[in-house]
Phi, psi and omega in degrees: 000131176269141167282091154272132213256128184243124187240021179228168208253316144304105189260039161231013187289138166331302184301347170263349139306318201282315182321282209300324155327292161342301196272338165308264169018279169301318176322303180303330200262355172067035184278122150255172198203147148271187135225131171235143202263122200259302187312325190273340169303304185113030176285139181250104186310313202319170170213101168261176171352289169300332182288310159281351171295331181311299214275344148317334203242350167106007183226161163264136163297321218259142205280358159268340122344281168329295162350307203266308177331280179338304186297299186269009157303338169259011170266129173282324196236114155266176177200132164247128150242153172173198202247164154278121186246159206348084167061017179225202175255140155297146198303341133354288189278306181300354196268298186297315139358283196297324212259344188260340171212103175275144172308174167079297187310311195237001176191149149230179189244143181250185179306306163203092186140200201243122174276138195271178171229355186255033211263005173282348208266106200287324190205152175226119151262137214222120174253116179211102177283167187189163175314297233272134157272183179307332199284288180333321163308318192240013150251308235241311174270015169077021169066032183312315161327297197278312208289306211285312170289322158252285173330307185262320179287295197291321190327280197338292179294003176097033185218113236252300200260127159224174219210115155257141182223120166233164185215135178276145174217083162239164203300336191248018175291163198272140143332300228260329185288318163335261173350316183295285172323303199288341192279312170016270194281319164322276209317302171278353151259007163315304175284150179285000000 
């Protein structure tokens, strides 16, 4: 089952295209998937005091946590989406980052570095718009996406092979490229 992790506040939003291509996609291919919504769950990125003394000993309070846990413990795959807001992931998906892999569930630390626990999960694919096209992204802001998210975040937790897809969305992007990208991600989650 793929996990999808959804990060932007509008669902009727580009970015509420790609969810729905993405879930066409699967649909078609008979994949099932969860979803999890963060803005609409009412997810709190924050991680105060307690929540981390929590997340030292490796557990949680908070019960859309448990949640979240649950969901990828039953996943082969994930997929995140959402926009770039300065060169980054919104505060939202890193909040779900810190509080959903928890020691002990998604890593434990070894002598040197961090051992994933998440080696059930095969892939992650990263969905992401922006003013900024991609080359910009990844020559002029340091590639954050493919080094710091994938290569250093899912590894770190056991999670080897991932895929960034990104689509420019500003005012003077062509329209016609949107449509391409969005049959795109049909297409290629279609197949089994």
């Amino acid at each position: 089952m793929k996990t999808i992790i959804f990060g932007h506040p509008n669902r009727g939003s580009f970015n509420g295209a790609v969810l729905d291509a993405l879930i066409a996609g699967l649909s078609a291919a008979g994949e099932k998937y969860h979803l999890i919504d963060l803005y609409a769950d009412g997810f709190n990125p924050v991680m105060p005091l307690d929540d981390l003394k929590a997340y030292s000993k490796g557990e949680t309070g908070d019960p859309l946590v448990k949640k979240y846990i649950e969901a990828l413990r039953a996943s082969d795959s994930l997929a995140f989406i959402f926009p770039v807001w300065w060169s980054d992931a919104p505060a939202i998906v890193k909040g779900f980052l810190d509080k959903a892999f928890l020691p002990e569930f998604a890593f434990t630390e070894g002598k040197t570095g961090l051992n994933g626990r998440l080696s059930h999960i095969g892939r992650v694919d990263v969905f992401t718009t922006a003013t900024s096209p991609k080359w910009y992204l990844r020559l002029i802001c340091g590639n954050p996406f493919k080094k710091i998210f994938l290569n250093t975040v899912m590894k770190s937790v056991g999670i080897g092979k991932g895929v960034w897809r990104h689509c420019r969305v500003d005012r003077e992007s062509d329209g016609e490229k949107r449509k391409d990208y969005l049959k795109s991600i049909e297409k290629r989650f279609s197949k089994k």
